[in-house]
C-alpha positions as CSV (number, residue, x, y, z in Angstrom):
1,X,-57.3,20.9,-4.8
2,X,-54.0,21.0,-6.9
3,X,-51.3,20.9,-4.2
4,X,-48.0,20.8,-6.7
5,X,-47.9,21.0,-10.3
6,X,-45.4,20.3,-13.0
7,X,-45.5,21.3,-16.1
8,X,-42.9,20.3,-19.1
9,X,-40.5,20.8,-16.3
10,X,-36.3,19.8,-17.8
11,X,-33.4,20.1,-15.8
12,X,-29.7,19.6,-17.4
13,X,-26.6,18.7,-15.9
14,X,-24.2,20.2,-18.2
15,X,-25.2,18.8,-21.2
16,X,-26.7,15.7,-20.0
17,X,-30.9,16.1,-19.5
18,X,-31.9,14.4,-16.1
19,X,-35.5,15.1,-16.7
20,X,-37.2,15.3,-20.0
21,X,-40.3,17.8,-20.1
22,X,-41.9,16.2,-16.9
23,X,-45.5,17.2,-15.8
24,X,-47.4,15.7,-13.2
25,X,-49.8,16.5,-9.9
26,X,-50.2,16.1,-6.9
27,X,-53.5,16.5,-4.6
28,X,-54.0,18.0,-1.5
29,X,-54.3,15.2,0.9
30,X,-52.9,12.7,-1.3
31,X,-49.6,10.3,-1.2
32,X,-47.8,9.9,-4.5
33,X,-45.1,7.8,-5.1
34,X,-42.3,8.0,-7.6
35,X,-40.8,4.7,-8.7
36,X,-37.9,3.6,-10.8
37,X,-35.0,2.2,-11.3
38,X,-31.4,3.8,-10.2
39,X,-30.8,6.9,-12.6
40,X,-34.6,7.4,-13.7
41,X,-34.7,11.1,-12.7
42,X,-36.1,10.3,-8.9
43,X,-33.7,12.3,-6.7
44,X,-33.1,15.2,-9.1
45,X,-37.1,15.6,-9.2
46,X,-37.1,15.8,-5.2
47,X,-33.9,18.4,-5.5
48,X,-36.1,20.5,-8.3
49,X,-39.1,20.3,-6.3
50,X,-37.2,21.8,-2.7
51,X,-35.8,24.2,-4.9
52,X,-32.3,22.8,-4.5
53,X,-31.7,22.3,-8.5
54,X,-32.8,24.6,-10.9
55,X,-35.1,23.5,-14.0
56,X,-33.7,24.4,-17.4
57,X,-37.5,24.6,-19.1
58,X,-40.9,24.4,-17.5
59,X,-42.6,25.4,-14.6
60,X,-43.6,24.7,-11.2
61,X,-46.6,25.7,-9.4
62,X,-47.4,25.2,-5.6
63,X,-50.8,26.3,-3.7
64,X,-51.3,27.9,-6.9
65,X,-48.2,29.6,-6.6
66,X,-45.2,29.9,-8.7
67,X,-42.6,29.3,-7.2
68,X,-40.1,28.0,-10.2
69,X,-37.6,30.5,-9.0
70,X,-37.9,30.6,-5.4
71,X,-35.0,30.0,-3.6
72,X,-35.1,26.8,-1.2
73,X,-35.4,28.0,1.8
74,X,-38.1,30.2,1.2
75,X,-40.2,26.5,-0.6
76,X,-39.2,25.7,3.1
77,X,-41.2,28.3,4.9
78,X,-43.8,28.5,2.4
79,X,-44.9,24.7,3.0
80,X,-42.3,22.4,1.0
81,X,-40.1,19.6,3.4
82,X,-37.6,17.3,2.1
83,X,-36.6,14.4,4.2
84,X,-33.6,13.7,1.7
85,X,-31.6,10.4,0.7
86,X,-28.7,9.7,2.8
87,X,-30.9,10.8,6.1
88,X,-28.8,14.3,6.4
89,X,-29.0,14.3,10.4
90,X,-26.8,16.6,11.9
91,X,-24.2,14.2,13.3
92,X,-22.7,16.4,16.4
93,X,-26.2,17.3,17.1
94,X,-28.5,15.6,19.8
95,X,-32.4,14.4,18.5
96,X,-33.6,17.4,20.5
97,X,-31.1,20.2,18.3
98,X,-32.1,18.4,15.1
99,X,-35.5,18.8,15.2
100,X,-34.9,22.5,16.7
101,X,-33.1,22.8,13.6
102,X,-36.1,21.6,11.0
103,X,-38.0,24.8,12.5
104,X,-35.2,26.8,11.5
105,X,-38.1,29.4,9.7
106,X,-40.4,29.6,12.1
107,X,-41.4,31.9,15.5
108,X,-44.1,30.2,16.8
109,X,-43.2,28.9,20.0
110,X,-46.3,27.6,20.8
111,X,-46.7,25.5,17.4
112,X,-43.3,24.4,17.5
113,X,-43.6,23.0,21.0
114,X,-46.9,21.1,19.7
115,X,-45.4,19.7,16.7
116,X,-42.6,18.1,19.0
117,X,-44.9,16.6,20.8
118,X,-46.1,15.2,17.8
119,X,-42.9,14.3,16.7
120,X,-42.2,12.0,19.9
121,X,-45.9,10.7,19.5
122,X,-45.0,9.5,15.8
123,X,-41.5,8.2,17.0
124,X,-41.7,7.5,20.8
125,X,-38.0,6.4,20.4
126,X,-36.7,10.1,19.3
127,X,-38.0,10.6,22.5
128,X,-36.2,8.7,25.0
129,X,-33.1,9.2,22.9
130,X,-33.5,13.0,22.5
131,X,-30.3,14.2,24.3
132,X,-28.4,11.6,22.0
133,X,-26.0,12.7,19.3
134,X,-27.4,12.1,15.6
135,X,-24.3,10.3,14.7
136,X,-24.5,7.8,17.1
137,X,-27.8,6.9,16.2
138,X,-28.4,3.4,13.8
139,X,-30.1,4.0,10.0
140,X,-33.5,3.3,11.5
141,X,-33.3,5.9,13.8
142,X,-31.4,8.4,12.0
143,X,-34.7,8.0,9.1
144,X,-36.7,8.8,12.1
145,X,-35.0,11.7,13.1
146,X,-34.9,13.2,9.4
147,X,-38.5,12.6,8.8
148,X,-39.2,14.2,12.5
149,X,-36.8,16.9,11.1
150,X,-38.6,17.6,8.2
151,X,-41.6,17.5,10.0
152,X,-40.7,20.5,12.3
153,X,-41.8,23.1,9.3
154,X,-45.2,21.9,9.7
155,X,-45.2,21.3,5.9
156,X,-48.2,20.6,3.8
157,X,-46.2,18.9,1.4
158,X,-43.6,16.3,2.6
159,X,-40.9,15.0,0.4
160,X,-39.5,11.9,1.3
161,X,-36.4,10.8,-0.8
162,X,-35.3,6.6,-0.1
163,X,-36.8,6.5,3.2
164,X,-36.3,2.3,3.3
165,X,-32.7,2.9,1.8
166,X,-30.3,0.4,4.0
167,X,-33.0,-0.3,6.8
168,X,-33.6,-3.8,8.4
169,X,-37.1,-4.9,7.6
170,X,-38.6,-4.2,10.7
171,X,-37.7,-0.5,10.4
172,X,-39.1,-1.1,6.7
173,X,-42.5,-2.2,7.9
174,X,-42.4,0.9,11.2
175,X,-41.4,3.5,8.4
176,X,-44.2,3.2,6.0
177,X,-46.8,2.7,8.7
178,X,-45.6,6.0,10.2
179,X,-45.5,7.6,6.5
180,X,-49.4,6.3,6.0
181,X,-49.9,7.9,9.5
182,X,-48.5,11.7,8.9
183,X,-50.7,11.6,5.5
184,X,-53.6,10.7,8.0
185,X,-53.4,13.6,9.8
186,X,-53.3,15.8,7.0
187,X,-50.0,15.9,5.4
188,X,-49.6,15.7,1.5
189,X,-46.7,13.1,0.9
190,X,-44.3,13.1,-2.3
191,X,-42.6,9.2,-1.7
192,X,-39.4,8.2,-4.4
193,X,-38.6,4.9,-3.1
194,X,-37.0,1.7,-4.4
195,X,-39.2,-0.9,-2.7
196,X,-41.8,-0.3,-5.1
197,X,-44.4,-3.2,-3.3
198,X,-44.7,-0.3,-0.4
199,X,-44.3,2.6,-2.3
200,X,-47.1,1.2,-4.3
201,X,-49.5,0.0,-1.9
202,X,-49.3,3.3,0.2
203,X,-49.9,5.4,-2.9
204,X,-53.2,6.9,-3.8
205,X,-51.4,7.5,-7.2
206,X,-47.9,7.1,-8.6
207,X,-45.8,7.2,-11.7
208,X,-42.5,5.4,-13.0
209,X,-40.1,7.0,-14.1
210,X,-37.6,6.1,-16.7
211,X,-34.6,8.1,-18.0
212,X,-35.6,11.0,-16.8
213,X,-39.4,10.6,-18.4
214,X,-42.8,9.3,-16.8
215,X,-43.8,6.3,-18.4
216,X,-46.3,4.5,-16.9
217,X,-49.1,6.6,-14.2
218,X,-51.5,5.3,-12.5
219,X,-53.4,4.4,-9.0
220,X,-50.7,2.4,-6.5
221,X,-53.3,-0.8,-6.9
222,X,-53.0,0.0,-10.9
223,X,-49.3,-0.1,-11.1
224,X,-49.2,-3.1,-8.4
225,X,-51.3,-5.0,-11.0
226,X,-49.5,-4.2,-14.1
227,X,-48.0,-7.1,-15.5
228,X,-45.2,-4.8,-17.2
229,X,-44.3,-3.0,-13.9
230,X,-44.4,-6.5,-11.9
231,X,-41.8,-8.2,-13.8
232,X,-39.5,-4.7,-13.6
233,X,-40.3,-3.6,-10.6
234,X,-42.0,-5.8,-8.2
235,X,-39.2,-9.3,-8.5
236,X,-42.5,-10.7,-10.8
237,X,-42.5,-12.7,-13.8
């Protein structure tokens, strides 16, 4: 099943087009990835997608949907999470008020409760630290606690914007296990990420994006084989 859908989607800022009559899928059950180099069009897809910038032509479509026009926060409640570059934690909140604050649209008590558990499962260390202040934590955990965060909507599609961005390797190799995970167990992932090697090899499918304009699609072991992509994306000759 058609989880998202683009179609000849454009957005402008000012007069400058960030993304040039874009159209793609995604699949229920499926991780995508988005790759590219710095200025490509990544981020302002996420922001489109979430709701948080507006298209200037085209239209989206989720769970058959249309939801072009829907305001953020509704995308939110309706099953659309964005884990977003930069991490976004609430710095003067604890791990605990955080995550309280990713369920921002929902009542159920009950579910809530269960998807912190699963929260702590996926991160044990959001656990121990959950009475800690968000500012205080290091860029490994604060990715953590935003993907937790994002979690806490019990989406069925995730959006995960640079989630290696600035992270020591270890944290690198824990973050993409824990993405692969969450897709596992039923979530849909959207991934933009720089370290293409992992965005690719997580991907059931991905495209790269260039000035605002897919050029190249394929499956992740595709794209990791293409001798075009290797030598721009993948430090290959």
């Amino acid at each position: 099943m058609t989880l998202l859908e683009l179609d000849n989607v454009s957005v402008h800022y000012g007069r400058i087009q960030a993304i040039k009559d874009m159209s793609f899928t995604v699949e229920e059950g499926e991780i995508v990835s988005l790759i590219g180099a710095n200025g490509a069009g990544k981020t302002t897809t996420m922001k489109t997608i979430s709701g948080l910038l507006n298209p200037s032509a085209g239209s989206i479509r989720f769970a058959g949907k249309d939801i072009t026009k829907m305001k953020a926060h509704i995308r939110v409640v309706q099953g659309i999470s964005q884990a977003p570059e930069g991490r976004g934690v609430f710095p003067g909140m604890t791990v605990l008020e955080n995550l309280d604050m990713g369920a921002f649209g929902r009542k159920d008590r009950s579910g809530m409760a269960t998807d912190i558990a699963r929260v702590f499962a996926l991160f044990p260390r959001l656990e121990e630290r959950q009475k800690q202040l968000g500012g205080t934590m290091s860029g490994g955990e604060q990715q953590m606690l935003a993907i937790g965060r994002a979690l806490m909507s019990n989406p069925k599609l995730l959006l995960l914007d640079e989630p290696s961005m600035g992270l020591a390797p270890q944290f690198i190799r824990q973050i993409f296990k824990i993405i692969t995970e969450i897709n596992s167990q039923g979530t849909t992932v959207l991934l933009v990420e720089q370290n293409a090697n992992q965005a690719l090899a997580r991907a059931h499918r991905a495209f790269v994006l260039e000035t605002g304009e897919i050029t190249h699609s394929g499956t992740g072991k595709e794209l990791l084989a293409n001798p075009a992509i290797k030598e721009a994306y993948l430090g290959v000759g």
